[in-house]
N, C-alpha and C positions, 0 to 999 in steps of 0.2 A: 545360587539364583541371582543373574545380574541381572538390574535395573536401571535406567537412566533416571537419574534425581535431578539432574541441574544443565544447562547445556548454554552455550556460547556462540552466535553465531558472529563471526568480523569480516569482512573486505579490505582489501587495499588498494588505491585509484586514485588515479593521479587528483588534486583539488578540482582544477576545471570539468572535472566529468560530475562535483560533486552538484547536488538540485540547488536551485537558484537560493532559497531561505537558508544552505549552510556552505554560500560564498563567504569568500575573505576570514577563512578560520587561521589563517596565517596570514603574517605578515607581508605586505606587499615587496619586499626588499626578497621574497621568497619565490621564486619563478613558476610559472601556472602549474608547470607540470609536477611539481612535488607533491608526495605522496602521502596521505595521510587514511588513515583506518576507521573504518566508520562500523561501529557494533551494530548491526540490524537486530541482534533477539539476546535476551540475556531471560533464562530462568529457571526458576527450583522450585519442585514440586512442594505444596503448599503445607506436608508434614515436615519436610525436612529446612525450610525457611527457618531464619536466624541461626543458625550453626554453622555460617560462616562458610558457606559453598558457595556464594554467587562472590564474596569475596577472594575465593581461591581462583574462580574461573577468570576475575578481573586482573588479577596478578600474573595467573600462567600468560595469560596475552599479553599483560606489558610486558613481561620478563621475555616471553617469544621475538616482540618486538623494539626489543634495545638489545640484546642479548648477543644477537650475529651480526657482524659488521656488513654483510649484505643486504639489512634492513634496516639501516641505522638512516637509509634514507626517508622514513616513515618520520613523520615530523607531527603527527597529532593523532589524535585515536578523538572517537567524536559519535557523540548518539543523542537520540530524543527519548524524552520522558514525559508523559501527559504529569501537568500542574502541579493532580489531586493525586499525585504516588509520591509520598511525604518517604517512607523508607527507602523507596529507591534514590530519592534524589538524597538521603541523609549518605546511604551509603555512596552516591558517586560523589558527595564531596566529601564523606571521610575517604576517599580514592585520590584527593588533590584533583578533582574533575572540576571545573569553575562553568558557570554562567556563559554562555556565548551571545544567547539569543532570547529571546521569546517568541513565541510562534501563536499568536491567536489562531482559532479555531483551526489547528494541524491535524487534530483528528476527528473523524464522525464514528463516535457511540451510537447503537440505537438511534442512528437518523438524528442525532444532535451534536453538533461542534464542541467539539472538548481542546483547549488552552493547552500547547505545550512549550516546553525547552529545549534546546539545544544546549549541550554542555559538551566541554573538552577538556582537556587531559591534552600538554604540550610534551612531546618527548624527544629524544636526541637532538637537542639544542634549537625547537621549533619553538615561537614564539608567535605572540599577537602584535597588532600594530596600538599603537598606544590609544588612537581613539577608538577600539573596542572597548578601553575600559568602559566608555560610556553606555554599550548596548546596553547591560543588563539592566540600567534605569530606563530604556525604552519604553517597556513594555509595560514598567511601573507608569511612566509619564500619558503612555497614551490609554489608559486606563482611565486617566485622571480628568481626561479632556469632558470639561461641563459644557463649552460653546465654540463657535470658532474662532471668535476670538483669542480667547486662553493656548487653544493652538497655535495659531497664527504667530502672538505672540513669543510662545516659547521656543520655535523653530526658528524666527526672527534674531531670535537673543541667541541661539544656537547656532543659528549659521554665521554671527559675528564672530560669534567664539570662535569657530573651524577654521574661519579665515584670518584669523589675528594670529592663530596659529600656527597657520600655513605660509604666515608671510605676506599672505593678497592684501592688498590697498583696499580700505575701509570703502571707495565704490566698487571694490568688485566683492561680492559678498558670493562665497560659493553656497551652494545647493545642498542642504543639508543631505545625509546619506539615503541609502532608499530604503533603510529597517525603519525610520523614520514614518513614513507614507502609510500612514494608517488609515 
């Protein structure tokens, strides 16, 4: 008697077709149309959790996708996870899946906005650009905001940073990014 216990669902498409909140999951030095794999459903039926199935289903996909050198064009794998799912997100970082984003109110439960993530997973030599390290403090920061001064402020001091970085002359102050814009 077969049953389905756990199931995987992925795409592959080029970045620019990806939705606006999981732009720039690569590197800009990485041309629009590069391809990256985005998990839309990953699950296992609620007897069979923790035995290590939804880990089997995340390896047969990487392994799919580094495997054949026809898909070696595939440069991230990439999914959301609401906040308050502590196991899923333990398991996609014991997966080397890392923080990309934070997404307020990405999902509605029962007609209330529920906090998610974006997390990825770089494969056949895809990479982030260095100021993503900063997103995943975004979301911590814009949490944090008590008035608009304190924002004001720390996007001030932030967009020094970006441009000291970038090289711009201390009048020209770039525009901090748009994950920012809370």
């Amino acid at each position: 008697n077969l049953e389905i216990i756990g199931v995987i669902v992925a795409t592959v498409e080029s970045q620019y077709k990806c939705d606006l909140e999981d732009e720039h999951l690569l590197s800009t030095t990485f041309p629009r149309n590069t391809k990256v794999a985005y998990i839309l459903a990953l699950g296992v039926v609620k007897e069979y959790r923790r035995l290590g199935i939804a880990t089997l289903l995340i390896d047969n996909l990487i392994h799919y996708l580094t495997s054949d050198e026809s898909r070696k064009h595939v440069k991230a794998i990439y999914l959301h996870v609401l906040t308050t799912n502590s196991s899923a997100i333990r398991l996609y970082e014991k997966k080397n899946f890392r923080l990309h984003r934070y997404l307020p109110s990405y999902y509605i439960i029962d007609n209330y906005p529920k906090d998610g993530y974006c997390y990825v997973l770089y494969i056949n030599g895809g990479f982030s650009s260095w100021l993503q390290l900063f997103q995943p403090f975004c979301g911590f920061f814009s949490s944090l905001w008590l008035c608009r001064f304190t924002k004001r402020y720390f996007l001030n001091t932030f967009s020094r940073f970006i441009a000291l970085a970038n090289g711009k002359a201390k009048s020209k102050i770039a525009r901090p990014a748009r994950y920012l814009d809370y």
